[in-house]
C-alpha positions, 0 to 999 in steps of 0.5 A: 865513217861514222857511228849509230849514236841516234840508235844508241842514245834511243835505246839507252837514253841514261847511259847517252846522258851519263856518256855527254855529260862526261864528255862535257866535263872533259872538255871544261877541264881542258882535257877534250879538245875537239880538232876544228878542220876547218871554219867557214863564214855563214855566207859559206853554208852551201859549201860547207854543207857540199864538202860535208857531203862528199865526206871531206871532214877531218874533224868538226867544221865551225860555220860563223855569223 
């Protein structure tokens, strides 16, 4: 469904910061691995984006070159 980051990070710009520099510490220590639903070539865009729109996102989507 999601969430109002852009509201929270407006408001609370160093706790927005502490909060992303967290998450990227998770990550380059392997423990944040984001679940990739599905993959598209940049060709694909325009689906990609349709799909994105109709909310059928799982978890993130990678467009390639």
């Amino acid at each position: 469904v999601g969430v109002f980051w852009g509201s929270f990070a407006m408001k609370e710009p160093q706790a927005n910061m502490a909060n992303s520099m967290q998450l990227m510490k998770w990550h380059a220590q392997g423990q944040l691995k984001p679940y990739i639903h599905k993959r598209y070539k940049l060709a694909e865009t325009p689906t990609a984006l349709q799909e994105m729109m109709q909310r059928k996102a799982m978890g993130k989507w990678v467009v390639t070159m």
